[in-house]
Backbone of each chain as ProteinMPNN parsed JSONL, in Angstrom:
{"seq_chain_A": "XXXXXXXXXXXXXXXXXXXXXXXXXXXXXXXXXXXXXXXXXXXXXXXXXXXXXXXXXXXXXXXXXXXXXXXXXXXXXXXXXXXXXXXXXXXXXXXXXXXXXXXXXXXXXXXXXXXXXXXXXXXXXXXXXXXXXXX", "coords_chain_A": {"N_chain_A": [[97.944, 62.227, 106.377], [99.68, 65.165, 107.454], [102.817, 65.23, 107.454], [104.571, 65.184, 110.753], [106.852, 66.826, 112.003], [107.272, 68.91, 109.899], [104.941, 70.468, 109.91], [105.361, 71.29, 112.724], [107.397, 72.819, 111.932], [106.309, 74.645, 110.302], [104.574, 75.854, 111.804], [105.447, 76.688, 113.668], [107.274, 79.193, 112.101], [104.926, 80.607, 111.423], [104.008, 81.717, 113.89], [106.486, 83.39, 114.339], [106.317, 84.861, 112.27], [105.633, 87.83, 111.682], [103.936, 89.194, 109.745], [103.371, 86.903, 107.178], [103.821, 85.254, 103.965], [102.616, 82.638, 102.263], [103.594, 81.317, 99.281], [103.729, 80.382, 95.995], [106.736, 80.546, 94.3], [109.07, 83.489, 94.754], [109.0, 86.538, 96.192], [110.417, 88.598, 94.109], [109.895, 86.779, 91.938], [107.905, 85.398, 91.158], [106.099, 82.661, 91.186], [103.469, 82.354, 89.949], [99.962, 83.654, 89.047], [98.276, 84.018, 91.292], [99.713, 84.519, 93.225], [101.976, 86.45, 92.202], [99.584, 88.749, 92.604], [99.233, 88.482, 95.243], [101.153, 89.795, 96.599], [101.723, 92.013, 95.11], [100.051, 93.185, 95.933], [100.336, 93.453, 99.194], [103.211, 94.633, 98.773], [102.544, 97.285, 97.801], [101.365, 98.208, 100.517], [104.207, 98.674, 101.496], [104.935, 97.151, 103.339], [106.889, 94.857, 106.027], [107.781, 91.685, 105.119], [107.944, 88.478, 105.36], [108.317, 85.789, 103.165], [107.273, 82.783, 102.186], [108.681, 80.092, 99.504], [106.189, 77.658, 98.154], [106.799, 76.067, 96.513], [108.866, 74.055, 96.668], [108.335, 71.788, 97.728], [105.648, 71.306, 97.499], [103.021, 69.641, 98.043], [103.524, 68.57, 100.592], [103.428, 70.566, 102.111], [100.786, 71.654, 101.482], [99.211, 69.685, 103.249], [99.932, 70.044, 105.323], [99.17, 72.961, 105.76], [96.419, 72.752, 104.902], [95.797, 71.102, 107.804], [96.375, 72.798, 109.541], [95.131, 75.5, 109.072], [92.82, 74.97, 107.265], [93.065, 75.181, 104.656], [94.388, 74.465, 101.269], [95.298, 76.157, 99.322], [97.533, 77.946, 97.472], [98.659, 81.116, 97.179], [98.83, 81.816, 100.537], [98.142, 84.083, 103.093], [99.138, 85.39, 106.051], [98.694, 86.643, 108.973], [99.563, 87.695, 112.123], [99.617, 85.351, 113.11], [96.953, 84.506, 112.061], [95.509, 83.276, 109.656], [94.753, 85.28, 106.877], [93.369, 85.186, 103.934], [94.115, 83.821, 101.13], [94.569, 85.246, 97.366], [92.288, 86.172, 96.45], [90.806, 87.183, 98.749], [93.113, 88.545, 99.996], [92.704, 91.167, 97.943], [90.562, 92.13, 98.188], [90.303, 92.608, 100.735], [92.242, 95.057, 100.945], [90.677, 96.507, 98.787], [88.457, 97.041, 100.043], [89.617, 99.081, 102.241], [89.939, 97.551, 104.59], [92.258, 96.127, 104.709], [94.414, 97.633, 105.533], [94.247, 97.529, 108.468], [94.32, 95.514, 109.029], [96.98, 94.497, 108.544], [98.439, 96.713, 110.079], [99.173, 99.008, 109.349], [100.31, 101.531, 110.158], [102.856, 102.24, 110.139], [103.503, 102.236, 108.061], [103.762, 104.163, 106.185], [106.18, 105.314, 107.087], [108.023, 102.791, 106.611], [109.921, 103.111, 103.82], [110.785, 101.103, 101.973], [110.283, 97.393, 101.522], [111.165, 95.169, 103.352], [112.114, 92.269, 102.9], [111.588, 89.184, 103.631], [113.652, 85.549, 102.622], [112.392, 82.439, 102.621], [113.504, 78.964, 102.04], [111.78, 75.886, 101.212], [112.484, 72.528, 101.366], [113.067, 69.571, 100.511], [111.093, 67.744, 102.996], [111.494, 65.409, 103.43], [114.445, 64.96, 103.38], [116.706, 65.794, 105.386], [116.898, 69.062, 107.566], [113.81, 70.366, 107.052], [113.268, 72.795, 106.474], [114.932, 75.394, 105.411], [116.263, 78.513, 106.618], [116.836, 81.627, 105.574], [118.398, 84.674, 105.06], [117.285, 86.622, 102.568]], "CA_chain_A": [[98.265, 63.103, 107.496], [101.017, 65.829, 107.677], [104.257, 65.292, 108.195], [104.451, 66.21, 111.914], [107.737, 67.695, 111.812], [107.208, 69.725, 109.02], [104.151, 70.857, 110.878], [105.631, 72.032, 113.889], [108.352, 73.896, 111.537], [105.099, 75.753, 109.755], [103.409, 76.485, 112.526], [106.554, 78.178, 114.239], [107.455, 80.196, 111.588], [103.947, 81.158, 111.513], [104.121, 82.313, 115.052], [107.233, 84.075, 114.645], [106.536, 85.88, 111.479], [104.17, 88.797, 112.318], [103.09, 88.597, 108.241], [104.133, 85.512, 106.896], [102.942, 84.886, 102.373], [103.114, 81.551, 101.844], [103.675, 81.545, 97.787], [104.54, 79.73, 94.775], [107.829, 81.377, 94.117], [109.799, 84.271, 95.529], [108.322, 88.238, 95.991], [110.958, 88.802, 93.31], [109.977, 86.536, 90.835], [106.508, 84.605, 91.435], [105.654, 81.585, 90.065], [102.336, 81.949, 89.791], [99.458, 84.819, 89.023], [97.798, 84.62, 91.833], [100.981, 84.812, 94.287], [102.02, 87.576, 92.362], [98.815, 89.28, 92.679], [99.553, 88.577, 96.496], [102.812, 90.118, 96.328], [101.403, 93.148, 94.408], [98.888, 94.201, 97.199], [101.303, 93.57, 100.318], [104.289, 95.829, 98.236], [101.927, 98.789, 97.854], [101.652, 99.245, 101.791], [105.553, 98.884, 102.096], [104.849, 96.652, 104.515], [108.008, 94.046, 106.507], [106.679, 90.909, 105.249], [108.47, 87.133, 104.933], [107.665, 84.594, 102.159], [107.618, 81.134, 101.932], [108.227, 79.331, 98.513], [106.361, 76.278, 98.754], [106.663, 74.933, 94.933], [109.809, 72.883, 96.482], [107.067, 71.032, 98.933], [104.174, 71.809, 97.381], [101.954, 68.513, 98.722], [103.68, 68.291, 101.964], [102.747, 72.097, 102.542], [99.267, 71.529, 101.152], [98.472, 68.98, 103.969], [100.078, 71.012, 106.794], [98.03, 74.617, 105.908], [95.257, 72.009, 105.352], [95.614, 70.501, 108.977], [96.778, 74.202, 110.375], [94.241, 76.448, 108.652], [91.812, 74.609, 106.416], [93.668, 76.089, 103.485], [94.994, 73.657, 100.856], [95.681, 76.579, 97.912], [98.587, 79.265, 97.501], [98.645, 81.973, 98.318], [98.336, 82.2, 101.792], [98.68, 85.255, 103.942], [98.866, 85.127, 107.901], [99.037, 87.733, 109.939], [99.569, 87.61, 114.064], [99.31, 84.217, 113.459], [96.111, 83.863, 111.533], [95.178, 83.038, 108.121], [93.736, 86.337, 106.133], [92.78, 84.571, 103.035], [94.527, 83.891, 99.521], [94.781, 86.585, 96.798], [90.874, 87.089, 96.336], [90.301, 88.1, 99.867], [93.553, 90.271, 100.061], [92.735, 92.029, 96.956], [89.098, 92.138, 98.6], [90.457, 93.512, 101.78], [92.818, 95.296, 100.036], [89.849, 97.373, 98.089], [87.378, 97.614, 100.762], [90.021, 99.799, 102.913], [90.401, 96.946, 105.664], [93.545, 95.452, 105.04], [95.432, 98.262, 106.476], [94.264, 97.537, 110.009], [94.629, 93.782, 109.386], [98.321, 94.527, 108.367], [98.763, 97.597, 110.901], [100.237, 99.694, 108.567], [99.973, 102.825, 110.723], [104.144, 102.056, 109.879], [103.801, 101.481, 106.165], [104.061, 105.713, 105.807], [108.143, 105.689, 107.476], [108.813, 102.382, 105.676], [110.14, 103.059, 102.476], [110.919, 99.589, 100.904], [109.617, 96.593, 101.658], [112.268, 94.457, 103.591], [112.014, 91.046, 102.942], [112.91, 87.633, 104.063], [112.967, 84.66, 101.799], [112.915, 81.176, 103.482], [113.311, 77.608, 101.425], [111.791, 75.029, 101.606], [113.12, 71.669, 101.024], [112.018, 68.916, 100.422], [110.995, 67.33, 104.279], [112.29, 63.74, 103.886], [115.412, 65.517, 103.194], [117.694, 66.596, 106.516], [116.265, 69.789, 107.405], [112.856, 70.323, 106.154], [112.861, 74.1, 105.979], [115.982, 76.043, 105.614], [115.823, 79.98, 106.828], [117.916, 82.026, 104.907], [117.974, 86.181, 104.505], [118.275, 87.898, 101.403]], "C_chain_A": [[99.565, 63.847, 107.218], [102.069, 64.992, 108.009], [104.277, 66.269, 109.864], [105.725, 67.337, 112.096], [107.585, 68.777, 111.13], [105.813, 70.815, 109.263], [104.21, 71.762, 111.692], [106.271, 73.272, 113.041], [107.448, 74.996, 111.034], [104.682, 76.267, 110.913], [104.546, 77.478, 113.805], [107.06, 79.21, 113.361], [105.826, 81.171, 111.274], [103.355, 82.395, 112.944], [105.136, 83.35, 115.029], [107.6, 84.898, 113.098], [105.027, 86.474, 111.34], [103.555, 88.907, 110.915], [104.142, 87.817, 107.584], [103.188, 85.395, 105.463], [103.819, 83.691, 102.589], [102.688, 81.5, 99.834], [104.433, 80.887, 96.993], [105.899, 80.823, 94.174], [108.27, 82.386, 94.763], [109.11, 85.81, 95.14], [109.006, 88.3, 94.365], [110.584, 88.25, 91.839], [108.768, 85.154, 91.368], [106.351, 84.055, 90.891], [104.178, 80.924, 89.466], [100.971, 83.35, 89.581], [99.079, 85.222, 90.064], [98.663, 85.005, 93.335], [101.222, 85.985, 94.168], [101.025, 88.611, 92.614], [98.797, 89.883, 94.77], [100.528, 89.889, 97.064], [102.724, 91.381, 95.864], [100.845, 94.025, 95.478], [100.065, 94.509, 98.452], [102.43, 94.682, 99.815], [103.937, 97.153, 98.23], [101.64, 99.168, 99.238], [103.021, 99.149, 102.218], [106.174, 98.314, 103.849], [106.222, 95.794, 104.946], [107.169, 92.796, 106.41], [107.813, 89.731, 105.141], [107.625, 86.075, 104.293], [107.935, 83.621, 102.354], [107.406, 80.692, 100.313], [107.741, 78.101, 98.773], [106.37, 75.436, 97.493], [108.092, 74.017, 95.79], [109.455, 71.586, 97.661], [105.689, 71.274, 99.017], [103.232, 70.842, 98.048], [102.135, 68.834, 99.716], [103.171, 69.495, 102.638], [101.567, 72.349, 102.493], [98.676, 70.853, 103.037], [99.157, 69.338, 105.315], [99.117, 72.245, 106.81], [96.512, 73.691, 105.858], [94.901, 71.598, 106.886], [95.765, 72.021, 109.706], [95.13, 74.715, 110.316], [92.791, 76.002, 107.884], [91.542, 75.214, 105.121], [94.638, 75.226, 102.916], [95.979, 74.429, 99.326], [96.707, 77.961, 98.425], [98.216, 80.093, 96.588], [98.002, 81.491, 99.143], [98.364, 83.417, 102.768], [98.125, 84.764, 105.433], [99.366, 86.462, 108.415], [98.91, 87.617, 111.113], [99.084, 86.199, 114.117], [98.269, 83.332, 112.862], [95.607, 83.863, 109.995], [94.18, 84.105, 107.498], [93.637, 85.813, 104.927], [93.666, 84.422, 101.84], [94.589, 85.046, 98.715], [93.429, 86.941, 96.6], [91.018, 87.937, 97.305], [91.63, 89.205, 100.012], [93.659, 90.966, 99.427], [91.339, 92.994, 97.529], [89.333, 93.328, 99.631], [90.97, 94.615, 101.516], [91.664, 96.918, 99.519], [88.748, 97.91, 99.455], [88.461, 98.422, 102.202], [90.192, 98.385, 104.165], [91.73, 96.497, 105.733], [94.52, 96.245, 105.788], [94.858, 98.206, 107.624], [94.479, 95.886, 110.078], [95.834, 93.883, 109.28], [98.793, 95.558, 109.704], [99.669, 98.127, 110.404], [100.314, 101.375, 108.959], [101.782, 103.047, 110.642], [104.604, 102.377, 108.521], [104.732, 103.252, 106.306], [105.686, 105.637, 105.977], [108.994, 104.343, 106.992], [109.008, 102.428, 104.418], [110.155, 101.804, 101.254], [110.559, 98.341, 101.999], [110.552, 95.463, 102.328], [111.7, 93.102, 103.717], [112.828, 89.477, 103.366], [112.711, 86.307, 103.322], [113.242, 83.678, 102.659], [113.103, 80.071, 101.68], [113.495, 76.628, 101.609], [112.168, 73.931, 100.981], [112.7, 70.211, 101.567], [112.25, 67.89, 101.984], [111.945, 65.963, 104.479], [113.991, 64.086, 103.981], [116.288, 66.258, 104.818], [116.645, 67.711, 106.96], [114.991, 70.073, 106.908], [112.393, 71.86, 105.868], [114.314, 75.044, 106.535], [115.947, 77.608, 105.824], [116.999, 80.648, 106.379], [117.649, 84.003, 104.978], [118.427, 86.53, 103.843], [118.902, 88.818, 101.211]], "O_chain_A": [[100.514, 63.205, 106.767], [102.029, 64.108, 108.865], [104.091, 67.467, 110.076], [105.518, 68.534, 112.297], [107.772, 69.808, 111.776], [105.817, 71.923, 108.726], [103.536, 72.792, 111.705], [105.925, 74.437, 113.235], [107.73, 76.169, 111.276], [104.39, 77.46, 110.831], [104.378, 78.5, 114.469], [107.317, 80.262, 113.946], [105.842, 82.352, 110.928], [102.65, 83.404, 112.939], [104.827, 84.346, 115.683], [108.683, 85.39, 112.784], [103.914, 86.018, 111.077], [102.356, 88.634, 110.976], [105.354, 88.005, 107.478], [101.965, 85.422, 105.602], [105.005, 83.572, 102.898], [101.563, 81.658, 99.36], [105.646, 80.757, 97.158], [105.632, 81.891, 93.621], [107.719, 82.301, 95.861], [108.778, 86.14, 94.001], [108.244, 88.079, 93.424], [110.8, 88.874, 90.801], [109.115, 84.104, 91.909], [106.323, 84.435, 89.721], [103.828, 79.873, 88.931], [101.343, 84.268, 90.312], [99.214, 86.416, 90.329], [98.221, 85.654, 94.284], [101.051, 86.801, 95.074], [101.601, 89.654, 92.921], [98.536, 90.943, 95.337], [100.289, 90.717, 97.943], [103.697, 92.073, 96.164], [101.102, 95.188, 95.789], [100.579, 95.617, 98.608], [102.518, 95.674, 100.539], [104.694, 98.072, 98.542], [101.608, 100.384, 99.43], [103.199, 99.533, 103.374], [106.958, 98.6, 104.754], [107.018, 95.994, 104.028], [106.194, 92.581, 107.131], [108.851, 90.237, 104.715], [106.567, 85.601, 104.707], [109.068, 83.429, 102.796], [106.303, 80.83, 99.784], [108.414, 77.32, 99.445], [105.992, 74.265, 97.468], [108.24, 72.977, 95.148], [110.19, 70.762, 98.205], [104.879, 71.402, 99.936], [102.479, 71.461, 98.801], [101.217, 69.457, 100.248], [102.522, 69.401, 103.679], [101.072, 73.161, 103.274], [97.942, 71.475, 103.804], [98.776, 68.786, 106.347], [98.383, 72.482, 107.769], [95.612, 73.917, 106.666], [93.728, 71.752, 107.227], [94.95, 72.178, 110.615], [94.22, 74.476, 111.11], [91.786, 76.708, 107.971], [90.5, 75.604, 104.594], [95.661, 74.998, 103.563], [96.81, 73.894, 98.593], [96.612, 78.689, 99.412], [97.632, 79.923, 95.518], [96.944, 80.879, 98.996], [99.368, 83.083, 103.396], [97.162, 84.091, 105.801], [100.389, 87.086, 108.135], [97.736, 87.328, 111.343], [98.286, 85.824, 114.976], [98.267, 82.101, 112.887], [95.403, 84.948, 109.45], [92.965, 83.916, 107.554], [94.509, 86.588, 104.535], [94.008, 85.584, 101.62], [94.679, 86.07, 99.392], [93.262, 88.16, 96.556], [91.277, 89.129, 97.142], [91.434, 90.416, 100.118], [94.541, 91.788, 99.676], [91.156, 94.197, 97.343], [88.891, 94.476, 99.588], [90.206, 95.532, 101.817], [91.893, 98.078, 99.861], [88.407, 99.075, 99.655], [87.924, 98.269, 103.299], [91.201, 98.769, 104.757], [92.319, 96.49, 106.815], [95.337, 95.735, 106.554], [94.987, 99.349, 108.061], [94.754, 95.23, 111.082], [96.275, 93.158, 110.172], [99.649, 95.023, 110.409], [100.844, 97.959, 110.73], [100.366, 102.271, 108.116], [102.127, 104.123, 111.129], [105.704, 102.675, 108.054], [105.938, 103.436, 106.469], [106.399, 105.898, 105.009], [110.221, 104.394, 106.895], [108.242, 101.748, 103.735], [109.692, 101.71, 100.117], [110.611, 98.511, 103.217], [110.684, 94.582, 101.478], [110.869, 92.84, 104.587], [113.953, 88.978, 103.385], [111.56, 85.874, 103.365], [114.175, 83.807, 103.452], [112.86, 80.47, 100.541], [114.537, 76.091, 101.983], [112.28, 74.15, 99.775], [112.2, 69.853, 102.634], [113.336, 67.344, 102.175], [112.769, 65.638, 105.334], [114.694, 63.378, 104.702], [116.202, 67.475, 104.982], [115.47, 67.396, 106.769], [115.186, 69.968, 105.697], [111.398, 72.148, 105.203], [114.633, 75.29, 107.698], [115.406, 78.079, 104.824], [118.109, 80.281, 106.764], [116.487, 84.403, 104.916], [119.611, 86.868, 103.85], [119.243, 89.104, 100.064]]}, "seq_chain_B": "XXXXXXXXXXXXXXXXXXXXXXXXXXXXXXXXXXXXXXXXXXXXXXXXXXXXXXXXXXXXXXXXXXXXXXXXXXXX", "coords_chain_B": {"N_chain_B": [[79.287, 66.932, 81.246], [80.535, 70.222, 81.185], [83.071, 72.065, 82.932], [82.313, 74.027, 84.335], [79.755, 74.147, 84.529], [78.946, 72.074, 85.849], [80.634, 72.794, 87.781], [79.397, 74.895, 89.096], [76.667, 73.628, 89.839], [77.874, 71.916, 92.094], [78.108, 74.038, 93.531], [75.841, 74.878, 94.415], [74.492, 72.968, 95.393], [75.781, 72.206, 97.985], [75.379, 74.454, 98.537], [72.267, 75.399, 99.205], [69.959, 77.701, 97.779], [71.502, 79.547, 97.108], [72.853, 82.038, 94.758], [74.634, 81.719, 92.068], [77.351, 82.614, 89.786], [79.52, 81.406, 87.101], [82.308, 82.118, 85.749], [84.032, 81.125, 82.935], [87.488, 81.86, 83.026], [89.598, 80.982, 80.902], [90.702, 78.65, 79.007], [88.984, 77.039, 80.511], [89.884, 75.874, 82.613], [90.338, 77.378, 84.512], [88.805, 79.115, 86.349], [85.818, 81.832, 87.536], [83.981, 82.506, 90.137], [81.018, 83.873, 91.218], [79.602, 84.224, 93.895], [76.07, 84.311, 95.668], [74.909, 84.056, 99.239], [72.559, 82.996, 101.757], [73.945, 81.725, 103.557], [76.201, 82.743, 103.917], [75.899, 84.952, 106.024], [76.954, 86.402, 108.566], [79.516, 85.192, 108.523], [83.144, 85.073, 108.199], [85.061, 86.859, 105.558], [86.989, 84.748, 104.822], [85.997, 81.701, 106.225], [83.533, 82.586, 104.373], [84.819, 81.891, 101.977], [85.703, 78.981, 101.988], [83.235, 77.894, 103.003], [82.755, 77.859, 99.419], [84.984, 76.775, 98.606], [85.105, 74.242, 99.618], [82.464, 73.184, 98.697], [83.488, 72.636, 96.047], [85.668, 70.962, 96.573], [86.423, 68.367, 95.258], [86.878, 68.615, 92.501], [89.041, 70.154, 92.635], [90.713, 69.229, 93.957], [91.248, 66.716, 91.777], [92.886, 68.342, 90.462], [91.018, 68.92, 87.825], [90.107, 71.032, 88.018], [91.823, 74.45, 87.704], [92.465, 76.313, 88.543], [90.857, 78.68, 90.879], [88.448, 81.949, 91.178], [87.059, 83.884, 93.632], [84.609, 85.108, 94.193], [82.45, 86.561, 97.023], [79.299, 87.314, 98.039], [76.919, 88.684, 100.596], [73.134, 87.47, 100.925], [70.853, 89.266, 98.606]], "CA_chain_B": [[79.429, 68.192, 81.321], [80.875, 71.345, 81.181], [83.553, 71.92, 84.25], [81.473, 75.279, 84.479], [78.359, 73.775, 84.751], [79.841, 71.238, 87.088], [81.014, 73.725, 89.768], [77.749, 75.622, 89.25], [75.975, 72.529, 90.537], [78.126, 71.509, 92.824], [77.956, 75.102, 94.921], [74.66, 75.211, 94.173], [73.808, 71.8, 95.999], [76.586, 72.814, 98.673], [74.878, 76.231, 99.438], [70.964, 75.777, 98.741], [68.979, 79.074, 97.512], [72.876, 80.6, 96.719], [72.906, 82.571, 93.322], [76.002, 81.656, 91.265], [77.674, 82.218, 88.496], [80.635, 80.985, 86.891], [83.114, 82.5, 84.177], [85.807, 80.467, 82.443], [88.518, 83.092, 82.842], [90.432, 80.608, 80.386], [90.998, 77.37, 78.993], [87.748, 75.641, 80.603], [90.076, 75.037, 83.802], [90.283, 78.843, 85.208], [86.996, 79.584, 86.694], [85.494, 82.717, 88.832], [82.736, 82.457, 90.918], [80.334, 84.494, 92.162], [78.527, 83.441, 94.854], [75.168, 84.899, 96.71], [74.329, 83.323, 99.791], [72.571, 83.643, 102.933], [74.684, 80.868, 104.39], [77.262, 83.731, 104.433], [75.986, 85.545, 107.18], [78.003, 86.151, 109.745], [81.238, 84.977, 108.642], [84.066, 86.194, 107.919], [85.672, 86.021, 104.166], [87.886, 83.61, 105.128], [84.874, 81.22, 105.751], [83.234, 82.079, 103.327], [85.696, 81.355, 101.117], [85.837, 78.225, 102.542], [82.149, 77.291, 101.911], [82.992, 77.852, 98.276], [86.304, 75.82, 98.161], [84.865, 72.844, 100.162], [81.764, 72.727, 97.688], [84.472, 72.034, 94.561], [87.066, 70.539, 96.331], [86.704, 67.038, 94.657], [87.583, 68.946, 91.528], [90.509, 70.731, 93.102], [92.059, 67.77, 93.98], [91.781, 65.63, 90.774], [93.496, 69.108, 89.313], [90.138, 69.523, 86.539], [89.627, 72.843, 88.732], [93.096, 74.291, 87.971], [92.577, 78.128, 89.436], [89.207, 79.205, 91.295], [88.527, 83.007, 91.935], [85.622, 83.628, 93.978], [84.155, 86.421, 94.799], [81.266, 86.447, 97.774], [78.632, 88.468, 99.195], [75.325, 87.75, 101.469], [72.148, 87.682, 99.582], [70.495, 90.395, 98.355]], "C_chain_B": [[80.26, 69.124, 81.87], [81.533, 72.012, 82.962], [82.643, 73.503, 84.993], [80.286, 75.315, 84.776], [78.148, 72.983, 86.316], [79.975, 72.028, 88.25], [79.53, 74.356, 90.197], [77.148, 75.034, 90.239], [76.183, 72.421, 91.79], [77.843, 72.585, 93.95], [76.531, 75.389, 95.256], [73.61, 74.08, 95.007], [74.303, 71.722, 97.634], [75.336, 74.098, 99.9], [73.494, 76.213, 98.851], [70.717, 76.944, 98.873], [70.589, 79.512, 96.777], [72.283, 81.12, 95.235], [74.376, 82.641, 93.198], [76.461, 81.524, 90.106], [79.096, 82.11, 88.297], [81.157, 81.322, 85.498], [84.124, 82.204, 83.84], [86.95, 81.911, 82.009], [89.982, 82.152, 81.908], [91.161, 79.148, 80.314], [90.197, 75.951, 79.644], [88.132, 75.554, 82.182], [90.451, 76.109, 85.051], [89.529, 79.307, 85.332], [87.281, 81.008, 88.136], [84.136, 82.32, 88.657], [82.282, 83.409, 91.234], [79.119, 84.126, 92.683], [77.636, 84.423, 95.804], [74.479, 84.248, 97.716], [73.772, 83.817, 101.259], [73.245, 82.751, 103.727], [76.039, 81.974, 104.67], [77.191, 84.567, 105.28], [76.351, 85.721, 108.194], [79.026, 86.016, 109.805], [81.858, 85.393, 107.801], [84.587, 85.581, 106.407], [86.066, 85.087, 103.837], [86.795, 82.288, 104.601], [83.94, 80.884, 104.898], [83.537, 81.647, 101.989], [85.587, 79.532, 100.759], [85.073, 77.281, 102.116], [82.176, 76.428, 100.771], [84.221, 76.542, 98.157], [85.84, 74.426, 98.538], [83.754, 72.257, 99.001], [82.465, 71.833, 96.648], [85.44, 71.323, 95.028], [87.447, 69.366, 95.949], [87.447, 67.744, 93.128], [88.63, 69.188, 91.423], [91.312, 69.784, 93.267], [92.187, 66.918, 93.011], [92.321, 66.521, 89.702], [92.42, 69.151, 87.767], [90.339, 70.708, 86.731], [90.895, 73.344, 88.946], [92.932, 75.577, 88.96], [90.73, 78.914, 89.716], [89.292, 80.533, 91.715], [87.551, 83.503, 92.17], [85.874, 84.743, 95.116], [82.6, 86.177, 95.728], [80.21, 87.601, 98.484], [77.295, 87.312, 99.698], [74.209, 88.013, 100.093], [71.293, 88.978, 99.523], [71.451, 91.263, 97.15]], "O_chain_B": [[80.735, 68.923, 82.988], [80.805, 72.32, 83.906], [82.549, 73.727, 86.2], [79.71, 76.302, 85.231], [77.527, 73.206, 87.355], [79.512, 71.896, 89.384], [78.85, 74.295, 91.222], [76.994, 75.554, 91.344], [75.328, 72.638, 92.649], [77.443, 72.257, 95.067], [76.152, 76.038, 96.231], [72.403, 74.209, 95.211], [73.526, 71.303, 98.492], [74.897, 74.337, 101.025], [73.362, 77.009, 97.921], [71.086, 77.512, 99.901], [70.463, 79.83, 95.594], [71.321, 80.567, 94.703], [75.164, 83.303, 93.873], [76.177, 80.585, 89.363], [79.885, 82.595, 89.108], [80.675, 80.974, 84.419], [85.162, 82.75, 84.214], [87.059, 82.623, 81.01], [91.15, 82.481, 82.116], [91.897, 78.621, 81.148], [90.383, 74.738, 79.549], [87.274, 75.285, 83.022], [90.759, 75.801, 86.202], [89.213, 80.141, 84.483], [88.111, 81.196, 89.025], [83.429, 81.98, 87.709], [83.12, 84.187, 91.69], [78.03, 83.829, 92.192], [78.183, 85.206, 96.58], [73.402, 83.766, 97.365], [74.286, 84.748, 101.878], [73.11, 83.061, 104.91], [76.745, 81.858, 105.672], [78.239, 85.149, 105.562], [75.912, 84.9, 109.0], [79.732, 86.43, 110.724], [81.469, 85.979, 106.791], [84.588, 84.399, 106.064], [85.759, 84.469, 102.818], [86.62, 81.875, 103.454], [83.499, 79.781, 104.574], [82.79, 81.186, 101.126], [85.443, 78.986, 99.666], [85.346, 76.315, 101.404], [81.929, 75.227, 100.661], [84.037, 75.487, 97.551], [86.165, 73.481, 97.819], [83.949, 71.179, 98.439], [82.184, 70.661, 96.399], [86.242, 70.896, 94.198], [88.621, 69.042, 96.132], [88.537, 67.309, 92.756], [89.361, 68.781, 90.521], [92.425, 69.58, 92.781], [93.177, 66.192, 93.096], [92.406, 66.183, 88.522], [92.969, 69.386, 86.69], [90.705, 71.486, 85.85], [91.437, 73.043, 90.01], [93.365, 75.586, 90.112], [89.87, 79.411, 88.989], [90.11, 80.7, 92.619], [86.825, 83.76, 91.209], [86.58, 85.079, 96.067], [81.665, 85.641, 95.133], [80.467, 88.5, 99.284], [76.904, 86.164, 99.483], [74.319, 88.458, 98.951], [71.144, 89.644, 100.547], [71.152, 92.416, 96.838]]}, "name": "protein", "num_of_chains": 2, "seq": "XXXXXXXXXXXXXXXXXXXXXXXXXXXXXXXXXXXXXXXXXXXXXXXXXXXXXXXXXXXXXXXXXXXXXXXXXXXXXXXXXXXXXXXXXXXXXXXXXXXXXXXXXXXXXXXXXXXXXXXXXXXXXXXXXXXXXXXXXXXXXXXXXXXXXXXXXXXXXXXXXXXXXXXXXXXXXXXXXXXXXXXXXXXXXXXXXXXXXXXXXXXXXXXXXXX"}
């Protein structure tokens, strides 16, 4: 079972980030292909997005998006709260013209760069179990 | 057998009638899927994603199945 704490802390930053990538490493520097692949699509609509690394809680994060979403693999993308799929489906969405109404990028056009927020996480047993930080 | 053969099966026992195939995109343990099913009717990617991942996910978890990329449509 989850960690409940660590739980609640996912599932509020989930609420209170209107697109929320959960991802092996940072936009900047991805630790993984199919993160960056994530990371690739979301940058091209210039969208306002916040990441989560979860390589520094990778299990404990597994078996929260597992208990949340029924999503045990990273990438994740959420939007308004709900889980739009890993990097297939937002490459998927992505190509078949939908993702810009799942993102609501009727914005993207007047943002120029991509403002980001990194969080990190840490490891739960640890004080804190998710530290919020802005780059 | 063959972790390629293996998933085959497994989605294939998962999702009766489906049409699937599977291409080691590298090293035996980097597989894509493509999956045809009519169990996909109706739902949404997500889902059927889902399907797919639940079929393999004994693999996924003993880490054989390191990276799955799976592509879906209905049948036809």
């Amino acid at each position: 079972m989850a960690d409940p704490n660590l739980k609640d802390k996912i599932e509020e930053l989930i609420r209170d980030n209107q697109i929320l990538l959960f991802m092996k490493g940072t936009p900047d520097s991805p630790g993984c292909g199919n993160s960056m692949r994530a990371v690739n699509v979301l940058e091209s609509y210039g969208v306002e997005y916040a990441a989560l690394d979860v390589l520094p809680a990778l299990q404990p994060l597994r078996e929260v998006t597992g208990e949340i979403a029924d999503w045990t693999t990273f990438p994740q993308l959420y939007v308004n709260g709900q889980l739009v799929g890993g990097a297939d489906i937002v490459e998927e969405l992505d190509e078949s013209g939908e993702l810009a109404g799942v993102l609501g990028t009727d914005r993207a056009e007047s943002a120029p760069q991509s403002a980001k927020q990194e969080f990190k996480a840490e490891n739960p047993q640890q004080s804190p179990p998710m530290q919020i930080e802005n780059s | 057998m063959a972790l390629t053969d293996d998933v085959k099966t497994l989605i294939e026992s998962a999702l009766p009638g489906a049409t699937v195939e599977v291409i080691d995109e590298g090293g035996g343990d980097h597989l894509r899927v493509e999956v045809s099913a009519s169990q996909f009717e109706g739902l949404s990617l997500i889902d059927q994603h889902r399907l797919v991942k639940d079929a393999v996910r004994e693999r996924s978890d003993t880490g054989e199945l390191h990276s799955l990329t799976i592509k879906t449509s209905g049948p036809g």
